[in-house]
Backbone as numpy.savetxt, mean C-alpha at the origin, in Angstrom:
# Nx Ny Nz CAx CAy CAz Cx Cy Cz
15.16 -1.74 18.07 14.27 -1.93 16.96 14.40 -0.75 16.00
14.73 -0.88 14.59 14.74 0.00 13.49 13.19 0.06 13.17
13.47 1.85 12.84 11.58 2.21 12.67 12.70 3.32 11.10
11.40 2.96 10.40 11.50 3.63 9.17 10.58 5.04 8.74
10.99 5.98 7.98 10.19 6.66 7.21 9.40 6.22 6.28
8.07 6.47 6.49 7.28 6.39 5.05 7.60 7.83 4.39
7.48 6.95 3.30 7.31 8.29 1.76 5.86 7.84 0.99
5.54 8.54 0.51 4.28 7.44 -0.25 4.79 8.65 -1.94
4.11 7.84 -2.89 4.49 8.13 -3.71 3.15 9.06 -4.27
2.97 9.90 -5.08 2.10 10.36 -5.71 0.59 9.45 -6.13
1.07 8.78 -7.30 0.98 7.55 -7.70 -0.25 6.54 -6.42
0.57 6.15 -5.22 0.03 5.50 -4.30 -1.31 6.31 -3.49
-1.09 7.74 -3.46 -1.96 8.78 -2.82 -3.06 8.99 -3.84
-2.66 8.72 -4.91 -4.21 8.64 -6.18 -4.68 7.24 -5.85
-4.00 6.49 -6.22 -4.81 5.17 -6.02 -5.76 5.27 -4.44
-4.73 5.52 -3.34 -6.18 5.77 -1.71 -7.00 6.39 -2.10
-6.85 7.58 -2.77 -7.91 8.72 -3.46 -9.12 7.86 -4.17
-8.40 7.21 -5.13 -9.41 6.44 -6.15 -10.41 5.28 -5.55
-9.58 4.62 -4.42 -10.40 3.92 -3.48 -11.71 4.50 -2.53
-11.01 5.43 -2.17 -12.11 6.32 -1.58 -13.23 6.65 -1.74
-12.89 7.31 -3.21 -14.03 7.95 -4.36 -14.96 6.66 -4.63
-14.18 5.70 -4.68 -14.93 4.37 -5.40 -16.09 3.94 -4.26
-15.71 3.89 -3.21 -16.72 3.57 -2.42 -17.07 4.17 -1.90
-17.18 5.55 -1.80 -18.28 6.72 -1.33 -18.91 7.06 -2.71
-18.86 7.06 -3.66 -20.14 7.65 -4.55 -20.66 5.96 -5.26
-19.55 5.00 -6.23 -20.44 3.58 -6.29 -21.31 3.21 -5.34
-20.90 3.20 -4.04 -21.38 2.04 -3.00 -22.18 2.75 -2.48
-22.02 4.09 -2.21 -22.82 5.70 -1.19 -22.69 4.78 -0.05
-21.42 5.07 0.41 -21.23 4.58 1.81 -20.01 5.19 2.00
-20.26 6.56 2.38 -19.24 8.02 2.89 -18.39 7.51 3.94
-19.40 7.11 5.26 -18.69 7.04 6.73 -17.86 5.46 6.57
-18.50 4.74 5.30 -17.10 3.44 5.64 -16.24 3.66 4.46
-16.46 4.70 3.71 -14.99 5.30 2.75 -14.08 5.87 3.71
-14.42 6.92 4.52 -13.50 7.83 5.88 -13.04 6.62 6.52
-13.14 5.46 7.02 -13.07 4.26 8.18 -11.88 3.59 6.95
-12.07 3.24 6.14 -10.94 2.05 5.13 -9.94 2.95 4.61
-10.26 4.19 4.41 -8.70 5.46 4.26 -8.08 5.33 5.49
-9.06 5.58 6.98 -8.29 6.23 8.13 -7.55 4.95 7.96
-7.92 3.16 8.10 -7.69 2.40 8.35 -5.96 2.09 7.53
-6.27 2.47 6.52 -5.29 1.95 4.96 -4.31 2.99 5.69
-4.36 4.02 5.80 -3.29 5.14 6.57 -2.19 4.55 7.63
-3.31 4.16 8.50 -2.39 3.51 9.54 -1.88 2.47 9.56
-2.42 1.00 8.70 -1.69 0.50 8.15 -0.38 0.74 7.32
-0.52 2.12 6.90 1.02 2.39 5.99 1.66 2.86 6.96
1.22 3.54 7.96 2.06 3.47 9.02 2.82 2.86 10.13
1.98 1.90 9.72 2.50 0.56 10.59 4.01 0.04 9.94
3.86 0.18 8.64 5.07 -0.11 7.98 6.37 0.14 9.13
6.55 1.31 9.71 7.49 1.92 9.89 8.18 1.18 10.94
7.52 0.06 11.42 8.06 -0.63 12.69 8.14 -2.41 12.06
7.82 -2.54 11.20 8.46 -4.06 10.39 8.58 -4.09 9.11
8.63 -3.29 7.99 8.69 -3.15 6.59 9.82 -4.23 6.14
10.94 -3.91 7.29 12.08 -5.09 6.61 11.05 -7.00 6.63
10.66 -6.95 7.76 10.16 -8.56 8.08 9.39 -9.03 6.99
8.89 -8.29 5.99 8.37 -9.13 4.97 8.90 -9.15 4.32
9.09 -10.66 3.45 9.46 -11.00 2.05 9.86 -9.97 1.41
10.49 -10.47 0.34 10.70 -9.28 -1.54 9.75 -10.20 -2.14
8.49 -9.64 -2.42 7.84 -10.51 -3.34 8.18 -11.53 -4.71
7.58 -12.71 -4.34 8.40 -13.83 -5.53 7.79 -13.39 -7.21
6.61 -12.81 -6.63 5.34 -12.59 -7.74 6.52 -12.18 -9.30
6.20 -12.55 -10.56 7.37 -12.29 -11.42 6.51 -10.53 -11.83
5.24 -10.44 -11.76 4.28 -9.41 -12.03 4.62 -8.37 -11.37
5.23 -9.04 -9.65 5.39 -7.61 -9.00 6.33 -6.87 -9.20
7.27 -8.03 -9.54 8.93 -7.72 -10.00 9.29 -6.92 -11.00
8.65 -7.41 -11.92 8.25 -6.55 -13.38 8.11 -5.58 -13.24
7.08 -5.61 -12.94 6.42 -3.48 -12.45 7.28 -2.68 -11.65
7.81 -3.38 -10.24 7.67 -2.53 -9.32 9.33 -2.87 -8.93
10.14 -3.61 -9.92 11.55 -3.88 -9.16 12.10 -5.43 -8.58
13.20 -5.72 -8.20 13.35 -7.01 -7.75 13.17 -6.32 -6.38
12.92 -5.76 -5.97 13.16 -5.54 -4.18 11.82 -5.07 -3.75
11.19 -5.10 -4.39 9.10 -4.84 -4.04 9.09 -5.82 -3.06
8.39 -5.38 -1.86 7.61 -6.35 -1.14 6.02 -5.52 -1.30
5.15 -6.71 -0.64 3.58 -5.69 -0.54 3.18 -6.92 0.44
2.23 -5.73 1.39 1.30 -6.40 2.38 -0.20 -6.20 1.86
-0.76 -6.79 2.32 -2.52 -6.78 1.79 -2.81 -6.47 3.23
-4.19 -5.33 2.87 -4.69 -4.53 3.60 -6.29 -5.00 3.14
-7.33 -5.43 3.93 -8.55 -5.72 3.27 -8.83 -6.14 1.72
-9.33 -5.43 0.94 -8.76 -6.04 -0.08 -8.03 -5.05 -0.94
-6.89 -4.65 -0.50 -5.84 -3.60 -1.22 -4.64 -4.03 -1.26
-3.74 -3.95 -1.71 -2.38 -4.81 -1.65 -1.39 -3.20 -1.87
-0.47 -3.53 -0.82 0.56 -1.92 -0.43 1.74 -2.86 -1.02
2.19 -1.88 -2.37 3.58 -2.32 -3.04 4.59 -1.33 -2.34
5.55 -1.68 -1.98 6.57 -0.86 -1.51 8.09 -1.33 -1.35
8.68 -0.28 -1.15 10.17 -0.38 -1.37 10.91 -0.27 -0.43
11.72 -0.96 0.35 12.61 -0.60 1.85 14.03 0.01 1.00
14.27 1.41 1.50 15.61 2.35 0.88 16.22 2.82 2.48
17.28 1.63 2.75 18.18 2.21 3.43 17.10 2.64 4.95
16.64 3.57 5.51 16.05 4.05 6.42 14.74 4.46 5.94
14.04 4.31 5.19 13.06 4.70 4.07 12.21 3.06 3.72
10.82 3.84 4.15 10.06 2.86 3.70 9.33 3.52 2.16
9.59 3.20 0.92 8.84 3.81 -0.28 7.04 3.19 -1.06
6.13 3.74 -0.34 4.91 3.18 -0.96 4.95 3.26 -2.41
5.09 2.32 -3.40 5.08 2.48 -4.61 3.26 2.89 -5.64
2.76 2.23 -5.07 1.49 1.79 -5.47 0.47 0.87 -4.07
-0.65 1.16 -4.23 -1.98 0.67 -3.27 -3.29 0.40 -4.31
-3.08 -0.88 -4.69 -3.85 -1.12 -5.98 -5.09 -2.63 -5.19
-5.89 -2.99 -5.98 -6.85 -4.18 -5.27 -6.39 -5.06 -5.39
-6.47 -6.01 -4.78 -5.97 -7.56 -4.73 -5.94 -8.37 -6.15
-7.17 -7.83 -6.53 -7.24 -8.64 -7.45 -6.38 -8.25 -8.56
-5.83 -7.32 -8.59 -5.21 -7.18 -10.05 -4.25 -7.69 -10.04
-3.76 -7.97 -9.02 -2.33 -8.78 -8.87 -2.46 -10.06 -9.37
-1.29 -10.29 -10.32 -1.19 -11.42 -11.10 -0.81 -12.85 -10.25
């Protein structure tokens, strides 16, 4: 079984950031902001043991933005854009479901 590196991108580490922030001071719910980071984490870590098994997203939106070779998994309601490079898993972006076209 091939296991990959994550990289996460800058970019993707603001957006967890921005999630975070969003629901510990909007919602004032600290201990389930710490629980959906730890959670979203290990989900990107999970990457590292099937990143190839999903799709290249068909989405023409994802393609646009993020490349013909973007795949993304949904995480609660977060959607992980990312890039498989060779031995390299690349988090592009961790944006909400909904913005996805």
């Amino acid at each position: 079984m091939k296991t990959y590196s994550i990289l996460i991108s800058p970019e993707a580490k603001a957006d967890v950031e921005d999630f975070f922030k969003h629901i510990c001071f909007v919602y004032k719910q600290p201990l389930q902001a710490v629980r959906n980071r730890i959670d979203l984490y290990q989900a990107l870590e999970g990457l590292s043991f099937y990143a190839d098994s999903i799709a290249v997203s068909q989405s023409n939106y994802i393609q646009s933005r993020f490349g013909p070779a973007a795949r993304c998994i949904n995480h609660k309601k977060m959607t992980v854009i990312y890039v498989v490079y060779g031995d390299y898993v690349y988090v592009k972006r961790v944006v909400h479901s909904a913005l996805i076209h």
